[in-house]
N, C-alpha and C positions, 0 to 999 in steps of 0.2 A: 504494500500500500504506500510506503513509503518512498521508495524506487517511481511509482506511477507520479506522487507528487513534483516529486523532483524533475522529473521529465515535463509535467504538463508547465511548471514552472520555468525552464529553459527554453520550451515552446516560447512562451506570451515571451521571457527577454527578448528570443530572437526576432519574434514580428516584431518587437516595440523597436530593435533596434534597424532593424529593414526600413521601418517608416520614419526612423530623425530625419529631419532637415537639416542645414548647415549649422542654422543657429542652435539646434539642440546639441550635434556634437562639439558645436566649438564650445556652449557651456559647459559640456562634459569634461569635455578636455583640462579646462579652466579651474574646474570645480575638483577631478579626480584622475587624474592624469593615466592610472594604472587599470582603474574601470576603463578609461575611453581607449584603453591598448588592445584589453580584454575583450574588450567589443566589438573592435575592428577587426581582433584577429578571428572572430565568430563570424564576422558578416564575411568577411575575407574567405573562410572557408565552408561556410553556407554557401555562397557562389559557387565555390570550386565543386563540389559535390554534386551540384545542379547542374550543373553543364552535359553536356553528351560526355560518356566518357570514352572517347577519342581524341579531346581536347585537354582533357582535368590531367594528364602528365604534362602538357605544354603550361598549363597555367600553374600549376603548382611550381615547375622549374620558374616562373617567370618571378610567383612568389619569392623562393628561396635566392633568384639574383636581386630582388632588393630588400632582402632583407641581410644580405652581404652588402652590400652598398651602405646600408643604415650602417652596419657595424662598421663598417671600414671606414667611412664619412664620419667627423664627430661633429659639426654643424649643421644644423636642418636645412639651413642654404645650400650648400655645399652637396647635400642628399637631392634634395628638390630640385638643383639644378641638372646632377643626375639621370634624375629621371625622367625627366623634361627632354633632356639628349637621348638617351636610349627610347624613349618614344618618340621622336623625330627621324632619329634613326631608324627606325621600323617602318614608318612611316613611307618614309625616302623610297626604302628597299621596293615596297608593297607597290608603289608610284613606277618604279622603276620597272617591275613587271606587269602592272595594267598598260602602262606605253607598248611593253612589247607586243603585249596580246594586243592591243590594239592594231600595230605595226601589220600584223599577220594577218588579222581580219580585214584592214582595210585593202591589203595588197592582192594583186592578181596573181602573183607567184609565189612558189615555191622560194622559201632563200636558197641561196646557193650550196650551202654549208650541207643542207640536207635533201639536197639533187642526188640521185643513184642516175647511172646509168646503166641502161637496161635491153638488153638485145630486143626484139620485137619476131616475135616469131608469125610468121604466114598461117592462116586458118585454113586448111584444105577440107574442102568435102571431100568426106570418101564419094566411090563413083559405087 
């Protein structure tokens, strides 16, 4: 009975914390620094779990690269600006291959790189 509490209790946290606004966690933050870690790393991994999992190993590694960054970084700038770079940089990449596809769709050929050349053989009726 006790175990069922505890769960329906963790439940209502997590919606309550699914639905903060800005200004709810930045009082959080403000008011209990250690709740507002505890709670992101709940929402954090509430997400990850929800996801198809074909995605949830890419998003968790993406987790654990900034949360090496947090610890490597000891200023929240220095963090923040971080990770502002590596999502720009993803970003870039992601750009970088919509152009291609684009490139391909819009063209009437083949690129070059991936031309075979190919004997053509004659179709004969048998007689």
């Amino acid at each position: 009975m006790a175990k069922d509490n505890k769960n329906e209790q963790e439940s209502t946290t997590r919606l309550k914390t699914q639905r903060m606004g800005f200004e709810q966690w930045r009082a959080l933050y403000l008011e209990d620094p250690q709740k507002f870690e505890q709670n992101r790393q709940q929402v954090l991994n509430d997400f990850i779990d929800s996801a198809p999992e074909k995605y949830q190993a890419r998003l968790k590694g993406l987790k654990f690269q900034m949360e090496c960054e947090a610890r490597r970084l000891k200023s929240d700038d220095a963090y923040h600006l971080r990770l502002f770079t590596m999502m720009m940089e993803s970003l870039a990449s992601l750009n970088d291959q919509f152009q291609e596809l684009l490139q391909t769709v819009n063209s009437d050929h083949i690129p070059e790189q991936d031309q075979k050349d190919a004997t053509v053989l004659p179709m004969v009726k048998p007689d």
